[in-house]
C-alpha positions as CSV (number, residue, x, y, z in Angstrom):
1,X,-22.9,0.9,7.8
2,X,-19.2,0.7,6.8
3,X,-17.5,4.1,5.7
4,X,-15.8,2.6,2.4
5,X,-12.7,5.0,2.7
6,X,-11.7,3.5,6.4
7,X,-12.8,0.0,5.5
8,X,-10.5,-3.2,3.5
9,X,-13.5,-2.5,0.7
10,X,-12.5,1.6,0.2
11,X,-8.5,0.2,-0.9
12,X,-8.5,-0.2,-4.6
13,X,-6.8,-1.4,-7.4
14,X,-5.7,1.5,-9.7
15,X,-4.4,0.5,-13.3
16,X,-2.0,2.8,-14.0
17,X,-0.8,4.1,-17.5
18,X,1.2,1.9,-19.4
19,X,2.9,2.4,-22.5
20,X,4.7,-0.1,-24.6
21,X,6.8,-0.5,-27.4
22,X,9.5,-3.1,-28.5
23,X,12.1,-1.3,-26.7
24,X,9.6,-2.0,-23.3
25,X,7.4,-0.5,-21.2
26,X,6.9,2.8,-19.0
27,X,4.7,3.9,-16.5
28,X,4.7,7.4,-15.8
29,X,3.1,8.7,-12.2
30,X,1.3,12.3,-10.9
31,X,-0.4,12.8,-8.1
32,X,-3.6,13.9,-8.1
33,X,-4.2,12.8,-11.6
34,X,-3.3,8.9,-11.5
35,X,-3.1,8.6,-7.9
36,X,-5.7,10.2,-5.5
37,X,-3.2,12.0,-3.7
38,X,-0.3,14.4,-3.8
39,X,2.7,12.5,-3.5
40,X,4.9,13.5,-1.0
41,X,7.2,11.0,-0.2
42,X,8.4,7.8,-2.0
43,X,10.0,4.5,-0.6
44,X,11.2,1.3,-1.3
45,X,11.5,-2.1,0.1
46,X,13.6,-4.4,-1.2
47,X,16.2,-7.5,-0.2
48,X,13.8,-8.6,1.7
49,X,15.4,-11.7,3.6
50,X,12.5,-15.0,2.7
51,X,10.1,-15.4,5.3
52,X,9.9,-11.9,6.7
53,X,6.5,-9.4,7.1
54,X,6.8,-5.8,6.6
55,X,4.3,-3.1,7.4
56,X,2.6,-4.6,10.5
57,X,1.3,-1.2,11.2
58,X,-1.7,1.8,10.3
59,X,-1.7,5.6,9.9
60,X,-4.2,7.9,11.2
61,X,-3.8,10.0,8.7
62,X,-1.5,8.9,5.6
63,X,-2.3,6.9,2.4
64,X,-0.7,4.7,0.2
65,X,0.3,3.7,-3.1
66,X,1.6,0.1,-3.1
67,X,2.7,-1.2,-6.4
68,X,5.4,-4.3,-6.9
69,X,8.1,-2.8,-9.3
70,X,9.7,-6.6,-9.7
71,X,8.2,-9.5,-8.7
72,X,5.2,-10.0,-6.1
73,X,4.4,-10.1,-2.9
74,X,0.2,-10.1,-0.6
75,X,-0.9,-7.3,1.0
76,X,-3.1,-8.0,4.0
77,X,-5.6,-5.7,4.7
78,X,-7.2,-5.0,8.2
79,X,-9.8,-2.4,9.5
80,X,-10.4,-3.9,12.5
81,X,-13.8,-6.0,11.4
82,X,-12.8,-7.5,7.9
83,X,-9.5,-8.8,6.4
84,X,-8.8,-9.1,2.2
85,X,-5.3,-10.2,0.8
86,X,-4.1,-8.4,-2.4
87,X,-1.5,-10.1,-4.5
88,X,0.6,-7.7,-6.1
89,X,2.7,-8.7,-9.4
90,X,2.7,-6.1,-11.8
91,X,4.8,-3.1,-12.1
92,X,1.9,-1.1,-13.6
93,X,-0.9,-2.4,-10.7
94,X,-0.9,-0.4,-7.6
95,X,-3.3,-1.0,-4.5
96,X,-4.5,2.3,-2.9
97,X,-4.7,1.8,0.8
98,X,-6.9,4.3,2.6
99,X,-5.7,5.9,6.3
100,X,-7.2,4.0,9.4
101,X,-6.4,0.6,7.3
102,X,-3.7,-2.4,9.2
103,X,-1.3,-3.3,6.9
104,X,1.5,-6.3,6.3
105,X,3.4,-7.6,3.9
106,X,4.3,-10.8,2.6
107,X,5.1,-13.8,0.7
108,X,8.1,-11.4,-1.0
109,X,9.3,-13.2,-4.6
110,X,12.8,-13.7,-4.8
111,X,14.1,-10.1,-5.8
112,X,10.4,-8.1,-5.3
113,X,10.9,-4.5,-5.2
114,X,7.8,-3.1,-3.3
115,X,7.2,1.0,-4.5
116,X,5.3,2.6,-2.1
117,X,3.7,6.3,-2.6
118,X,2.7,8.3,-0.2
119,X,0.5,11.5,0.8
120,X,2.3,12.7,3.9
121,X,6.0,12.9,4.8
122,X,7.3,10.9,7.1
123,X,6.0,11.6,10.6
124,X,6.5,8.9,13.7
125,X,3.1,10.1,15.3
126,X,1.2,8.9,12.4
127,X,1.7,5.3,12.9
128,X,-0.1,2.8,15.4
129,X,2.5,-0.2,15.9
130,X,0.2,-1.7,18.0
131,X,-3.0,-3.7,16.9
132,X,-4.7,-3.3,19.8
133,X,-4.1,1.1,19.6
134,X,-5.4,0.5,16.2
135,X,-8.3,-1.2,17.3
136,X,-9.3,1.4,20.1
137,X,-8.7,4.0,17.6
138,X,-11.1,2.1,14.8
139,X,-14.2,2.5,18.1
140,X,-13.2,6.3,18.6
């Protein structure tokens, strides 16, 4: 059986508020209320050259808020038996990626701004940059 929470089926899509008015819209974020997480650490992508894949990594412990603030972009999602691809293109949609989950971005709309949340400051031990780590972790 597949623990939901390190499989591509435990990463949801979480509405988050909205509020409108003629002026426009707002979407206001707290962890541990909209999110499942503290937020410790925010980040941005953006001028993103056409063509290029960010992410292209996991974290053994960290999770994630992705949510495209202007324009779209895919989210592939890999945990090592079964793959999904999220489109993301709506500032008030966010895909909550669990820890133990591949990631890469792609398919970046001309001017996407991809907001990512996250539970953990940053820390280079985290990550596996290599697929095949990942995978030999995934067994473990």
């Amino acid at each position: 059986m597949i623990q939901t929470e390190r499989s591509v089926f435990g990463c949801t899509i979480i509405e988050l508020p909205k509020v409108y008015n003629q002026a426009g819209s707002i979407t206001s974020l707290s962890g541990n209320i909209h999110i499942p997480f503290e937020i410790k650490r925010t980040y941005y992508l953006y001028d993103i050259p056409g063509g290029e894949v960010r992410g292209g990594h996991a974290h053994q412990e960290l999770e994630q808020l992705v949510i495209a603030a202007s324009g779209s972009f895919d989210v592939m999602l890999d945990d090592g038996v079964n793959r999904k691809i999220v489109n993301l293109n709506r500032p008030y949609i966010g895909l909550f990626i669990h820890r133990m989950i591949w990631r890469e971005i792609s398919d970046f709309s001309a001017g996407a701004i991809c907001l990512v949340l996250a539970s953990l400051e940053y820390d280079k031990g985290d990550y596996f940059r290599d697929y095949q780590e990942f995978l030999k972790a995934k067994l473990m």
